[in-house]
N, C-alpha and C positions, 0 to 999 in steps of 0.2 A: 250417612250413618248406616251402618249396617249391624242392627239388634238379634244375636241369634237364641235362642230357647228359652223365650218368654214362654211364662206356664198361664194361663187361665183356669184358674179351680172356680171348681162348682159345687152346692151341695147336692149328696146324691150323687156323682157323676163321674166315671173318670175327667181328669184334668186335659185339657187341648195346650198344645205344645206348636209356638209358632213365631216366626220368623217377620223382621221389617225392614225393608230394606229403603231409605228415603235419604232425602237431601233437605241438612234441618236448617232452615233460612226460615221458619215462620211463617211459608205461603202456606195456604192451604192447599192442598192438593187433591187430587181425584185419587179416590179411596180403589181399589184392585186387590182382589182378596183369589187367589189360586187354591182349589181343589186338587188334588190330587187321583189317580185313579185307584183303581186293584189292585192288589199287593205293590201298593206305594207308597212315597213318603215323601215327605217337603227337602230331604236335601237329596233323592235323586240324582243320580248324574247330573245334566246340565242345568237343573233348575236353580242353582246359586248366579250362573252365569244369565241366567234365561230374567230371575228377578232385578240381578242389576243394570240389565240395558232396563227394563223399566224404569227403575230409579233416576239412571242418567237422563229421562226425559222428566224427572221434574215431575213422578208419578209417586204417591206413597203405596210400595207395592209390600203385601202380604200372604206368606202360604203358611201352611200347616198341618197338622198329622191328623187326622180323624181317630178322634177317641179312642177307636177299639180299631185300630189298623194293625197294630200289633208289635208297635214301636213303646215306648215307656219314656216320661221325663228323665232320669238318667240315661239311659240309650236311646235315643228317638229315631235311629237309624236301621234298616231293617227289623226284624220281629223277636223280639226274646220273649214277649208275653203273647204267648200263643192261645193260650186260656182268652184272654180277652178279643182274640182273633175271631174267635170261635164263634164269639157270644155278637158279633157285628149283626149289623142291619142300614140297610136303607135308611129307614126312621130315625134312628142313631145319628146317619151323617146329616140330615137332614136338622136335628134339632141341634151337633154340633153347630153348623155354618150359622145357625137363628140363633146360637148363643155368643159365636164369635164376633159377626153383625153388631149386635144389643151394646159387644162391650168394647169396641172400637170407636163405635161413636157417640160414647158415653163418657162421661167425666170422671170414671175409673181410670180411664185410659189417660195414662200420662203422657204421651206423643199426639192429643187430642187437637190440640193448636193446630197441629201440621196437617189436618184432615178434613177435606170437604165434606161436610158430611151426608150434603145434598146430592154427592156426583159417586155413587160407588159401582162398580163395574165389577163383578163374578165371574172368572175363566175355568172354567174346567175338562180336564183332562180324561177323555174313557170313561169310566163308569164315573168319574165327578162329573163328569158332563150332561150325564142323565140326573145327576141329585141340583144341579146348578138349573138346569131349567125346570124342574120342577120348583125349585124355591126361588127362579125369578119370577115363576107365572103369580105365586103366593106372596111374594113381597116384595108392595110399594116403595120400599126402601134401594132397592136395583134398581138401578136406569139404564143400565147395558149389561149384557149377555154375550160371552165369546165362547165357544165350546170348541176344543181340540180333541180330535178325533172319537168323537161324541158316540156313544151305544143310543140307539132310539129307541128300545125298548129295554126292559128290566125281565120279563116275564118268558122271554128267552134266553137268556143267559145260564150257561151252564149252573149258576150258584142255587137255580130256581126252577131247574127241570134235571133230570137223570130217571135213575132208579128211586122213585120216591118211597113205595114201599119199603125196600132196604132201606133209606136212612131215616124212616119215624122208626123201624124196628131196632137200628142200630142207635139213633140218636144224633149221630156225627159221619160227616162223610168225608174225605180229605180230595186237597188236590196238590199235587208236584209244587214246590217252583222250583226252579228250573236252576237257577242260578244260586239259592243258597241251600236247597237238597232238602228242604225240611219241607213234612207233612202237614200241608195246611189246612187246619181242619173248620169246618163250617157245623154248627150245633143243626140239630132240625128248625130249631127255632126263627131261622133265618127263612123258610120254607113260609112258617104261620104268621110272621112277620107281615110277611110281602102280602100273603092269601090275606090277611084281615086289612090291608090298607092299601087292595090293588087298585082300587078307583082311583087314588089320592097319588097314588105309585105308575101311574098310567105316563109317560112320555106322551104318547101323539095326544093326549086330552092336553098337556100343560101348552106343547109346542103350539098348538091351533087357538090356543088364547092367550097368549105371551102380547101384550101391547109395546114394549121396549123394544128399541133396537137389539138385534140377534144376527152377531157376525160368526159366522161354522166353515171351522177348517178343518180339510178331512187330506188328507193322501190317499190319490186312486189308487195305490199297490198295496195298500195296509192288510198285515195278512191276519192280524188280530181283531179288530170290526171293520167290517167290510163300507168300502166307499159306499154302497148302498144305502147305509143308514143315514149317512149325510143326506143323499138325497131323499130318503123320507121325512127328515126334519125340515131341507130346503119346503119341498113340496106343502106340507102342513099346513107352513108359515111364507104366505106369499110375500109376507115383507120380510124374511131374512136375506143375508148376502150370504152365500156360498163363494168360497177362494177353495181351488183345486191346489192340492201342491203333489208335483207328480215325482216320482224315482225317488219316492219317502216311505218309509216304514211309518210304523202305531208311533214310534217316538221321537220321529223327523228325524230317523237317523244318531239319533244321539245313542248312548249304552249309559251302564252302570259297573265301575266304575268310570268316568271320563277325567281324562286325564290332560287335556288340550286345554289350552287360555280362551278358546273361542269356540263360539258354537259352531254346531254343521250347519252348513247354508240353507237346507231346508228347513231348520229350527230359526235360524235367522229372519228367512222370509217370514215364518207364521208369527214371532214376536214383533218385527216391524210394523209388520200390517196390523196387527192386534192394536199397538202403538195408534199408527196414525186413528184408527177407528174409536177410541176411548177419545183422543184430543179433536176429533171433527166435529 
């Protein structure tokens, strides 16, 4: 079965908008919930491809749009609500993923039979990868940890250093993308955000207390974070496994649009191995 734009409303909240992709035979399955990163979104290029070799292993696999990414339940695919772009944070994805969690393995959830609820595993990609282990180190509910091309800190990231001055005077600061031309703009609020919850927002504090398995795929050539930061989470966390995937960009090589029936074979490798690591 492949369920595509389930909504999740909340009160207060924008709505989470998210995708299932499973094999409905009544087993229960190991639960795999996908993060997305920075200016991205759960149907991404390869990521339809990328959820159903999960599925074909007899995995209930799940992604989805973060609140305020800038996608919308009628369009969930790149950004038409830029207003909501704007107004993102860390804390934001952070309490989407604690509310996505809540209601998957809750008896809301009509696809609940199908779902272990003891076995869920967290993957995230880029900046999901820094929100994924911070919310495995916080919830007992995660029993495994995979991060693809992981940022190890938050407090260096372009979103969260610049010209600070200019943007509390300005209020909003933008950045290019590249690919759809539009000005993506970040509120200052994203700045006070981070400043009032940096302890809590800290990477190397969550990865040095992380108790669950933590498997980190990085590509040495990534020109977007740099292999480096793998190796400061490896390092942190002397019980993670580090997997090197080499001649791979930040997206294994994949793009947006993709157009092919099969993924690039560096994308392949990093879902295989994810594969076997969730069922070992």
């Amino acid at each position: 079965m492949i369920i595509k734009n389930q909504i999740l409303n909340r009160n207060n909240n924008k709505p989470i908008v998210w995708d299932a992709f499973y094999n409905s035979n009544a087993i229960k399955k190991p639960l795999v919930i996908f993060c997305h990163g920075y200016k991205g979104f759960k149907d991404w290029g390869t990521w339809d491809l990328m959820a159903q070799a999960f599925k074909d292993e007899n995995l209930f696999f799940v992604k989805f749009n973060f609140s305020h990414n800038g996608g919308t339940v009628k369009q969930p695919i790149d950004f038409p609500d830029l207003d909501a772009f704007a107004e993102n944070n860390y804390t934001k994805e952070l309490q989407d993923l604690d509310d996505l969690i809540t209601y998957l393995i809750s008896d809301k959830n009509d696809y609940l039979n199908e779902i272990d609820t003891n076995n869920i595993t967290v993957i995230g990609h880029s900046r999901g990868g820094g929100i994924s282990i911070i919310k495995a180190k916080e919830d007992s509910r995660i029993k495994k940890l995979i991060t693809w091309a992981s940022v190890s800190s938050f407090g260096k990231r372009t979103s969260t250093t610049g010209d600070l001055e200019q943007w509390k005077k300005d209020g909003v600061k933008y950045v290019i993308n590249g690919r759809t031309k539009q000005k993506m703009p970040h509120n200052y609020q994203f700045y006070l955000d981070f400043k009032a919850n940096e302890q809590r927002l800290n990477i190397e504090n969550a990865e040095r207390n992380i108790k669950i398995p933590h498997l980190i795929i990085h590509a040495t050539e990534d020109p977007s974070v740099s292999f480096d930061e793998a190796l400061n989470l490896n390092q942190w966390n002397k019980n993670s496994v580090l997997l090197e995937i080499p001649d791979a960009n930040h997206v294994f090589n994949s793009k947006h649009p993709w157009d092919n029936a099969i993924m690039p074979l560096a994308l392949q490798t990093v879902v295989s191995n994810s594969i076997k690591f969730i069922l070992d």
